[in-house]
N, C-alpha and C positions, 0 to 999 in steps of 0.2 A: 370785901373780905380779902385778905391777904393767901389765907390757906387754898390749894385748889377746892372745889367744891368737889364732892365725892358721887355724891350720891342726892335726886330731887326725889320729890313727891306731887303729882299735879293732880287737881280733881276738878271737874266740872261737873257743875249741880245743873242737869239737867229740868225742864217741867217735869220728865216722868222719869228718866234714869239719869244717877250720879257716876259718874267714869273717872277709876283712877289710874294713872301710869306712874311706874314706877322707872326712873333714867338711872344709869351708873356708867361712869369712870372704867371703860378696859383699856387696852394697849392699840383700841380700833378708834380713841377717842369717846364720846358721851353716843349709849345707844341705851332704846328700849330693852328694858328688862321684860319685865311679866304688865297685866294689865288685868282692869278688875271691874267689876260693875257692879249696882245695888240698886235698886228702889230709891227714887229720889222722897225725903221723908217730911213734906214741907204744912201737909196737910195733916187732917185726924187721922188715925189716930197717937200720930208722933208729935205734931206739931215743933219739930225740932228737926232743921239741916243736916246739923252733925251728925242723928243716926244714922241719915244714907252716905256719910261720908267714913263713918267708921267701918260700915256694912262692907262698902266697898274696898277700904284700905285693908281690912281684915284678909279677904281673899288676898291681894298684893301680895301681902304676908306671907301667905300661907304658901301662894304659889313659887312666891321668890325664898323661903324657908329661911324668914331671918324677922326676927319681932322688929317690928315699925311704933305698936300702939304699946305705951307701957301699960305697970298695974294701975294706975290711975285713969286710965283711959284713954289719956290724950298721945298725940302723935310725938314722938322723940323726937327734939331739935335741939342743938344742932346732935347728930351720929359721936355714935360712943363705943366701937370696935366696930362690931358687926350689927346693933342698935342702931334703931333711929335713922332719919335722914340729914343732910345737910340745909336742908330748904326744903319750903312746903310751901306751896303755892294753890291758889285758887281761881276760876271764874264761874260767872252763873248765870242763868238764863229761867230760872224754878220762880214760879210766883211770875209768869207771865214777863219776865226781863222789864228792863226800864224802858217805859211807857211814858214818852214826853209830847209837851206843846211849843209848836215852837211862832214868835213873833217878830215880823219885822216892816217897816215901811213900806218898801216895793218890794210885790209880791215877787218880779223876775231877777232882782238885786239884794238886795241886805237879807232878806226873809228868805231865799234860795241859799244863802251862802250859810243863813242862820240853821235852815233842814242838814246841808252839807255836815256844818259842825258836829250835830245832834246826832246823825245817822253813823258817821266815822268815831263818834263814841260809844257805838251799841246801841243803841236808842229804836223803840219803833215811833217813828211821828205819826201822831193819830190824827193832827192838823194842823193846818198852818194859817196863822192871822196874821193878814196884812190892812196898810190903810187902805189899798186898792183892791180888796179881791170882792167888791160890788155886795159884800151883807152890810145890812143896816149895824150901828152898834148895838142895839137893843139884840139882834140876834147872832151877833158877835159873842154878846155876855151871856146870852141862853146855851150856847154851844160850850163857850169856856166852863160854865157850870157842870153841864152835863157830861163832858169827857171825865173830870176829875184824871187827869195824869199824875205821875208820882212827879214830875217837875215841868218849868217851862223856860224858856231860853227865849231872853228878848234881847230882839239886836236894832241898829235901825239908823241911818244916816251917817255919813263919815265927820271924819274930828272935823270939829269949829263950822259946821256946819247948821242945819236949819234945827231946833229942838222941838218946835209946835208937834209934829206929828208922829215923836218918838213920846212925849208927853203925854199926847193922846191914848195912845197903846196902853202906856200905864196905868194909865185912869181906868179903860175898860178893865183890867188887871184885877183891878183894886175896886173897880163897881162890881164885876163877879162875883169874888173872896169864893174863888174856888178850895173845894178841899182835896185832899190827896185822897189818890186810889186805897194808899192801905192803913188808912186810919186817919181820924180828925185830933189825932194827941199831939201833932206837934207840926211845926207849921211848913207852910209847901216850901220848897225850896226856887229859888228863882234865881238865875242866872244870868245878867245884864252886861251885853256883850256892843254897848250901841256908841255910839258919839257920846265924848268926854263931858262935852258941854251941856248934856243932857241927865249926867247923874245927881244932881239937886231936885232935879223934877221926877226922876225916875225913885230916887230915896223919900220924897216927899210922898208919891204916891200908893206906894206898897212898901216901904222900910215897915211900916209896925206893923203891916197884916202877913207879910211874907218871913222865910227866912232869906235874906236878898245879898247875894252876892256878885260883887262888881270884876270885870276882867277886862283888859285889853279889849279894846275895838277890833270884832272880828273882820270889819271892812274898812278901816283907818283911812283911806283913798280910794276911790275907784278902778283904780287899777291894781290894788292890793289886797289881796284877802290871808288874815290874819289867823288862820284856825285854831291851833294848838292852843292858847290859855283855857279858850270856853270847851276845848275840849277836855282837857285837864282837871277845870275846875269840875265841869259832870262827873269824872271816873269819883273825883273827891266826894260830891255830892252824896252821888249812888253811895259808896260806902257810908258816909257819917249819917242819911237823913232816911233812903228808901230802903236801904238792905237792914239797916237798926231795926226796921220795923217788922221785917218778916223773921218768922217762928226759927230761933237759934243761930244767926245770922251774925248776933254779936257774939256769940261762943266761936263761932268759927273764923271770924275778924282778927279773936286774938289768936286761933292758931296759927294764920297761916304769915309768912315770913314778908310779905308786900301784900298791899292792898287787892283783896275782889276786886278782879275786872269783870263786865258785861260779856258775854261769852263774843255774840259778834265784835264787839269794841276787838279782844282779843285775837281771833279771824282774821282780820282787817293789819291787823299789827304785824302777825306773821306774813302777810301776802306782802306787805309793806317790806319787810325785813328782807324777806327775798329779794325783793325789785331793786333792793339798793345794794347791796349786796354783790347782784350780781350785774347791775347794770342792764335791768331790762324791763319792757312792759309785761304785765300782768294781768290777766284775767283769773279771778277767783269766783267759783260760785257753791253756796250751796242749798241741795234742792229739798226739801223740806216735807211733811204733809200738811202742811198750811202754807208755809210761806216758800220766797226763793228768793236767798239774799245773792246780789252779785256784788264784788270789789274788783277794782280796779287800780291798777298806776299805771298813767299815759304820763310821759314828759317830766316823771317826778315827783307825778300829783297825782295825790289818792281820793279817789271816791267807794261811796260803797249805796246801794239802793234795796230796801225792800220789795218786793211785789208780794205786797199782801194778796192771800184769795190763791195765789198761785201755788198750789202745792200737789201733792202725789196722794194724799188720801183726803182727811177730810176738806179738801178745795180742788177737787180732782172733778166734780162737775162746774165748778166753776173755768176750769182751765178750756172744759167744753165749749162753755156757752162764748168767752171771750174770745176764744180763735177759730169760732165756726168749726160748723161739721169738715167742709169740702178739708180747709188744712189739717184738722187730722186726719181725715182719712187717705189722704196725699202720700202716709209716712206708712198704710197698712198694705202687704203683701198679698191680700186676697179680697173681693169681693163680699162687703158685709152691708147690711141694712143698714138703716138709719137705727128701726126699733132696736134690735141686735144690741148696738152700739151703746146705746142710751143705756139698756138695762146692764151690760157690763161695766160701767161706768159707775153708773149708782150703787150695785153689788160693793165696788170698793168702794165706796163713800162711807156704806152701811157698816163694813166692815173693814176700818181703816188697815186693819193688823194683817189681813191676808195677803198672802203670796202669789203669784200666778202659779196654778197646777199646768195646764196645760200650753203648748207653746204660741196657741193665740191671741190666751190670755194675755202669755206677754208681747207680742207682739202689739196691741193696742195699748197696754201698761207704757211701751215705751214710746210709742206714735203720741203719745199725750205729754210722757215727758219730753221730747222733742217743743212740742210748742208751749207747753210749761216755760220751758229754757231762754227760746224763740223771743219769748213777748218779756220776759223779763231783760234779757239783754237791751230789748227795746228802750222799754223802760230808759234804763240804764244808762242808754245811750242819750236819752233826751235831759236827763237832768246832768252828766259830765261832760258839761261842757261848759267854753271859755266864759268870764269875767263878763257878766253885762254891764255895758254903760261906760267900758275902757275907753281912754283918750277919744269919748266922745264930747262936746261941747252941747249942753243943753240945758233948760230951766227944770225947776222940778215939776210942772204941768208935766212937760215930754217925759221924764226921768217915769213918772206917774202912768203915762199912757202908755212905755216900752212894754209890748207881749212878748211871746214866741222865745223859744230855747237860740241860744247863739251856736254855734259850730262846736258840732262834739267832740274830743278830745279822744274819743277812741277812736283809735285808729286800727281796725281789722289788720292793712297789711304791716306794720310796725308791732306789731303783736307776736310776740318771742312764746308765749309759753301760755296755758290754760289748764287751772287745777279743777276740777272734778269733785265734789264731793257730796252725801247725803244718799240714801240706802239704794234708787234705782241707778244710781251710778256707781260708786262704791262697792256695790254688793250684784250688781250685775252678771248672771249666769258664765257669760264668757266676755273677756277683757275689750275684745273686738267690738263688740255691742255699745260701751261704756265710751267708746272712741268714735263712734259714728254718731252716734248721739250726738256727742261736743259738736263734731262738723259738720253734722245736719242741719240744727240748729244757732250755731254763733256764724256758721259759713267764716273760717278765718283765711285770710289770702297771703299770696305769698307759700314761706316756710314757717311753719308753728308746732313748737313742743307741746305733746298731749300727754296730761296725768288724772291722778284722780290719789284720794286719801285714804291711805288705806283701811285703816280702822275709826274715823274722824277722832284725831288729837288736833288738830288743828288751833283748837281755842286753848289745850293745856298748853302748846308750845310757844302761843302767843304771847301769852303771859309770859311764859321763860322769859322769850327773846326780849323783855323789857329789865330781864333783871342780868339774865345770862345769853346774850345772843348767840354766843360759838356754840355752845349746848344745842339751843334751840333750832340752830339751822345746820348742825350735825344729826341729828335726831330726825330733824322735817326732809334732810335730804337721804337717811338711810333705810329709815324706817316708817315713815309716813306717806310720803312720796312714791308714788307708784308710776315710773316715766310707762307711755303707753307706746311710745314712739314719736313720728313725726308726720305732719300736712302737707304735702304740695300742693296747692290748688292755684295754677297759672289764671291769669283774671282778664278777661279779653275774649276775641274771637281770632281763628286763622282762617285764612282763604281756601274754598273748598272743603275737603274734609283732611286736610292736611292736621299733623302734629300742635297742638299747641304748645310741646314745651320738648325737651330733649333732655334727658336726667342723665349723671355720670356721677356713679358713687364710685371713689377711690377709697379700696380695702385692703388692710395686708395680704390678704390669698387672691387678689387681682382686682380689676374692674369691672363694676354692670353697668350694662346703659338699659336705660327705657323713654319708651315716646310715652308722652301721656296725650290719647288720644283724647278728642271731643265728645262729649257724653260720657266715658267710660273712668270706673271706679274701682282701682285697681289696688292690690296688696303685695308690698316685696318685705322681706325677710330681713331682719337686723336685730341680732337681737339682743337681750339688755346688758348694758354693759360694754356693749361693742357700739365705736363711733366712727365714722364716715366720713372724708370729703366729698359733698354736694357739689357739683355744677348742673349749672342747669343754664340752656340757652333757650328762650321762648323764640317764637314765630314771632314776624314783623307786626306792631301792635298790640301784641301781650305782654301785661308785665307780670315777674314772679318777685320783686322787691327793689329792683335796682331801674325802676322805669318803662316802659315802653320799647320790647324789641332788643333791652337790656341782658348782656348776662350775669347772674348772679353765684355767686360763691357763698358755702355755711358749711361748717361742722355740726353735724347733727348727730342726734344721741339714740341708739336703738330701745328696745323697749317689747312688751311681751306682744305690742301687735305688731310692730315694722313699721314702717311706711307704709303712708296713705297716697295712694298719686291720683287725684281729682280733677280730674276732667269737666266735670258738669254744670263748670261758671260762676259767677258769681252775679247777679244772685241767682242761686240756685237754680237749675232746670228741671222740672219733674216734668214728666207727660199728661194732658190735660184728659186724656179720654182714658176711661178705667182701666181697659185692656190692656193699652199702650204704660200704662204707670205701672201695674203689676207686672207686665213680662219685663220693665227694666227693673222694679228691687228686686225681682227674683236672681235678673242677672248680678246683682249689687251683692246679693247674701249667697251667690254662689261663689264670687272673684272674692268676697271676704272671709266665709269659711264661717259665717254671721251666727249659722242655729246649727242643730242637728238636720242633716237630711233625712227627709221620709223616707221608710223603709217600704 
C-alpha cells in the first residue's frame, strides 16, 4: 500500500479466549490503543469463530469510541474517517492449533531438521517417524493411524541422492491412509520436503490418497538446511486445508487482510523480527497451563520447542514428577513436607483457574515454575543445535547409526535479552519475582536484558511484523515489552572469598561501583528508561562476556527491577542441607525486596 496505514486490528482466537488489540498512527509513531477479549466461540453452542471475534472487537469499539463493526456485521476495511480499520489481521491457536507428523530418514538429520521446520511453523509434533527410530513398520502404520494429525511433513535425503528409504516412508504413508483430526471430507494434507530425486516415488505413493504438496529440499546438502518453503507451504496448508474445516474459519479467512497464522508460528516471527533487527540473540518463552514453548535465535538461527506436559495448571503435577521433589523444593523459602507439597500441587491441577491467596501458595506456584522453565530450556537446548552430519565423510550404514544431539547453539553468555511471558510471569505479584524466575531458571551469563509481555500480544504483533514490521516492533517495543532490567552473573570462581567481579555504572548524576560478591544476590537501582555505562572487570579466571580475567564494556537499559548482580555461579549454587538453603533465599527475598515482609 502506497497510503500510510492508520489504523490495525489484530485478534487471536485463542482455545478459550479471543484477544483483540486495536494499533493507531500518533505523533509517537504506531502504539496500543484500547484492547479487548471474549469467549473463544469455536465449540457449541456457536460453532462459529467469528462470534468470539466480533465479541471481542465490539468492546475495542466501544472502549476506543469509534464503530470498527458496520451494520452488516462485518469489520470495516479499509478505514473511512473515523470507520473501520486499515487492516485486520489474524492468528489461532482454538481447535487445539496445528497438530502435525512429521517424517524423515535419519532420525538425528533430515527428520530433526523436518520437526525444526514443523515447530518454527506453529505446529505441535505429536511424532516423529524415521527409518531408524527401531519400530517395526507394521507399528509404524498403527501409530500413523492412530494420531490422525491435521497434516504430515515428509522430508528425507539430500538432492541426487539415495531415494530407496525416502520411498519407503511413503509407502508406510500410503499403507496407513491416515485420516485428519477434524474431519474425513477432504483429504490430509502432506508436505514433501525430501530429495528431488525422490518425488516420482513420493507422487506415486500417496499423490491420490493425499492432498500432496511438493517444496524445495529442506536439507538439499548436509551442510545446509533449507527451512523457509516447507515452512511456508504449512502456514498455506493450515489456511486452505485445517482451518477450512473448523466452525467459521472460512468467514474469518475472508475478513481478515493476510492469511491466519498459527499463533506460536506468529510468537516465533516476532522474537525473530527483534533478533534481526537489532542485531542480537534471543530467548523467547512462553509459559502455559499445559505446555511451555521456548524460541530462540543464536547466530541468526531460529528455533523454537514445545515441552509438552510442562505447564502451570493442568500439567503442573506433571512438572512434579519430572523434576523431582528435592529440585523443587530447592526454590521454597521454608520447610514443607513432602505430603503438604503433593496436596498443593494437585489442589492446582483440580482447579487450573485459581490464584495463590496466600503467600506460600505462591511461593511453591513459582518454585515449580522455576523448573517448569528449567527443563524446558533444557529441552530446548538439546534439539538447537548444529547441522548433523556436516562435512563429515560417511556411508549411509554410519549416517543411519549417528545418535546423540551435536553442540548446541545457545549460548547462555552470548545471550542479549530474554522475554517473559504467560500468566505466572506476566502477571506476577511483583515485577522482581518475574526476573528471578528467568534467572533462576535459564541461569544466563555474562550481561543479559530481562523482560516479560505485558498483556500477551505477542502472536497479534507477529502477524503484523509480516505484513507491517516498523508497526510491529514500535508497538512490541513500547507497549508490549516490559524491560525488567539487567543480569550480571560473572561465571567462574575467585581465590579466597575475594570479589568476583567489580561493576562501574557511569550516570549522568555520577558513578556507582559494586563488588559482586560470591554467593550473594544483590539489587541496584536503575530505572526504566534510564541507561548506563557498564564496566565491569572480573577476578583472574572469571569471565563476564569478554573471556577469562577479561574486562568487559555494555550499555545496559534500566527497568522496573534494576540490576541483578549474581554472585551464585553458574551453575547455580543452592545449599544442600535445608536449613542452610532457606536462611540463603531468605537472604535473597530480603536483598530483592521479593514478597511482602511478615509483620
Amino acid at each position: 500500500m502506497t497510503e500510510k496505514i492508520r489504523s490495525i486490528l489484530a485478534t487471536d482466537c485463542g482455545s478459550t479466549t479471543t484477544k483483540a488489540i486495536l494499533i493507531e498512527l500518533t505523533d509517537e509513531g504506531y502504539r496500543l490503543k484500547v484492547r479487548g477479549e471474549a469467549p473463544t466461540t469455536v465449540e457449541k453452542p456457536f460453532d462459529d469463530v467469528t462470534v468470539g471475534v466480533v465479541n471481542a472487537v465490539t468492546e475495542v469499539q466501544e472502549l476506543a469510541k469509534r464503530p470498527i463493526i458496520g451494520e452488516d456485521g462485518l469489520i470495516m476495511v479499509p478505514q473511512k474517517g473515523d470507520a473501520g480499520v486499515d487492516l485486520y489481521l489474524s492468528t489461532s491457536s482454538a481447535g487445539g492449533g496445528l497438530q502435525m507428523l512429521v517424517a524423515g530418514v535419519v532420525r538425528s538429520m533430515t527428520a530433526e531438521s523436518a520437526e525444526r521446520a514443523a515447530l518454527g511453523a506453529g505446529a505441535i509434533v505429536m511424532d516423529t517417524i524415521s527409518s531408524n527410530d527401531k519400530r517395526q513398520p507394521h507399528e509404524q502404520i498403527a501409530r500413523i493411524r492412530h494420531l490422525r494429525p491435521d497434516m504430515i511433513l515428509l522430508s528425507g535425503g539430500v538432492d541426487g541422492g539415495t531415494t530407496s528409504h525416502v520411498a519407503e516412508l511413503a509407502e508406510l504413508i500410503g499403507a496407513a491412509d491416515p485420516k485428519p483430526r477434524l474431519g474425513s471430507s477432504y483429504e490430509l494434507p502432506v508436505v514433501y520436503a525430501g530429495n528431488v530425486e525422490a518425488r516420482p516415488a513420493v507422487e506415486e505413493a500417496i499423490g491420490e490418497k493425499t492432498a500432496l504438496a511438493i517444496v524445495d529440499n529442506l536439507r538439499p546438502t548436509l551442510d545446509e538446511e533449507n527451512l523457509d518453503p516447507a515452512r511456508d507451504e504449512i502456514h498455506e496448508l493450515f489456511m486452505e486445508h485445517v482451518m477450512a474445516q473448523a466452525p467459521g474459519y472460512d468467514k474469518l479467512k475472508s475478513w481478515t487482510s493476510a492469511p491466519v497464522m498459527p499463533t506460536p508460528g506468529a510468537v516465533g516471527l516476532i522474537i525473530q523480527t527483534i533478533a534481526k533487527q537489532r542485531d542480537i540473540s534471543v530467548i523467547g518463552v512462553d509459559i502455559g497451563g499445559a505446555t511451555t514453548d521456548v524460541f530462540s535465535v543464536f547466530q541468526g538461527t531460529f528455533n523454537r520447542t514445545v515441552s509438552a506436559n510442562l505447564g502451570m495448571s493442568y500439567s503442573i503435577s506433571n512438572v512434579m514428577a519430572s523434576a523431582g521433589l528435592e529440585n523443587v523444593l530447592r526454590w521454597v523459602p521454608f520447610d514443607i513436607d513432602e505430603s503438604e507439597l503433593r496436596n498443593r500441587i494437585k489442589n492446582k491441577m483440580v482447579r487450573p483457574t485459581t490464584i495463590p491467596s496466600l503467600q506460600r501458595d505462591l511461593q511453591v506456584e513459582q518454585a515449580l515454575a522455576r523448573e517448569a522453565l528449567r527443563l524446558s530450556l533444557v529441552q530446548h537446548k538439546e534439539f538447537a543445535t548444529e547441522l548433523k552430519g556436516v562435512r563429515k565423510s560417511r556411508d549411509i550404514s554410519e549416517a543411519f547409526n549417528q545418535s546423540g544431539s551435536g553442540n548446541t547453539i545457545v549460548d547462555m553468555m552470548a545471550l542479549d535479552l530474554v522475554v517473559g511471558s504467560g500468566g505466572v510471569l506476566s502477571h506476577a505479584p511483583r515485577r522482581v519475582q518475574a526476573a528471578l524466575m528467568l534467572v533462576d531458571s535459564f541461569q544466563p551469563m555474562g550481561v543479559t536484558t530481562l523482560a516479560v509481555d505485558s498483556i500477551f500480544m505477542m502472536p497479534q504483533l507477529g502477524v503484523l511484523s509480516s505484513e507491517q514490521p516498523v508497526a510491529a516492533t514500535e508497538v512490541f517495543e513500547r507497549d508490549c515489552l516490559v524491560i525488567l532490567g539487567a543480569c550480571i552473573a560473572p561465571v567462574g570462581s575467585s581465590k579466597g572469598n575475594k570479589p568476583l567481579a567489580h561493576v562501574r555504572l557511569e550516570l549522568p548524576e555520577g558513578n556507582q561501583e559494586f563488588d559482586i560478591t560470591p554467593g550473594e544476590l544483590t539489587r541496584v537501582a536503575l530505572s526504566p528508561g534510564q541507561t548506563a555505562n557498564c564496566h565491569i572487570t572480573p577476578s583472574k579466571g572469571v569471565d563476564v562476556g569478554a573471556g577469562p580475567g577479561q574486562a568487559f564494556q555494555k550499555t545496559i537499559e534500566g527497568g522496573e527491577v534494576g540490576i541483578l548482580l549474581d554472585g551464585r555461579g553458574r551453575p547455580l549454587h543452592i545449599p544442600s542441607s535445608a536449613k542452610e538453603r532457606v536462611s540463603a533465599i531468605e537472604e535473597w527475598i530480603e536483598n530483592l525486596d521479593l514478597y511482602p515482609r511478615s509483620t
